[in-house]
C-alpha positions, 0 to 999 in steps of 0.5 A: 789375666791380670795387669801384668800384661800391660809393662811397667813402661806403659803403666807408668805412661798410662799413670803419667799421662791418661787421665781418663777413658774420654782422654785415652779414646781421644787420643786414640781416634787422633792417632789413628787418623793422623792427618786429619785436624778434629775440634772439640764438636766433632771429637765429643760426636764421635766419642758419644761424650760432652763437649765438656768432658772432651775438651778437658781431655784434649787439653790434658794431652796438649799439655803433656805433649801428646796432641797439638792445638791450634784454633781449637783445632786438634792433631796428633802430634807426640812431641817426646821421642818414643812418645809415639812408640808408647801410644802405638803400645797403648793401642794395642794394649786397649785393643788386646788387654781392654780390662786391664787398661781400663782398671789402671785407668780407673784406679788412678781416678779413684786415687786422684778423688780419694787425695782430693777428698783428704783435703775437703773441710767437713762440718765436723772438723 
């Protein structure tokens, strides 16, 4: 089963607005509990990850207005519509399609770092 069990929807959702695996669990655990507000502690104990790593995370999706933040205090709370459609699809696609999500996510790291690196300066240059 290959990645074209994730639509070109979700894939260009994913691209657009999944940075990182952190990022996507994230995401998930504050949609599956909607009324409940984390911090960047309880979210980084929950997700056996940094504190660093996560606040990153959780500001990427504030910033593309998938979460909202107030005090440091964090929710889901998808400012788009269909935003919230598109989350639920993604839920189901992790839970369903795990390897696929994951090697889209992956490799739009692996892009990201191979872009970045372009433009590092060498001794040799």
């Amino acid at each position: 089963m290959g990645d074209d069990v994730i639509s070109d929807e979700l894939r260009d959702f994913i691209l657009s607005f999944v940075d990182s695996i952190t990022q996507l669990e994230g995401l998930l655990l504050l949609r599956a509990n909607p009324d409940q507000r984390w911090d960047v502690a309880q979210m980084a104990k929950r997700l056996y990850t940094n504190e660093r790593d996560v606040e990153a995370a959780l500001a990427g999706l504030c910033a593309s207005g998938l979460l909202s933040c107030e005090a440091g205090v964090y929710r889901y709370d998808p400012c788009r519509p269909g935003d919230r459609a598109l989350v639920d699809r993604l839920a189901a696609a992790y839970t369903h399609h795990l390897i696929p999500v994951t090697n889209l996510i992956h490799s739009k790291e692996r892009h990201i770092r191979d872009f970045a690196a372009a433009f590092r300066f060498r001794k040799d240059s």
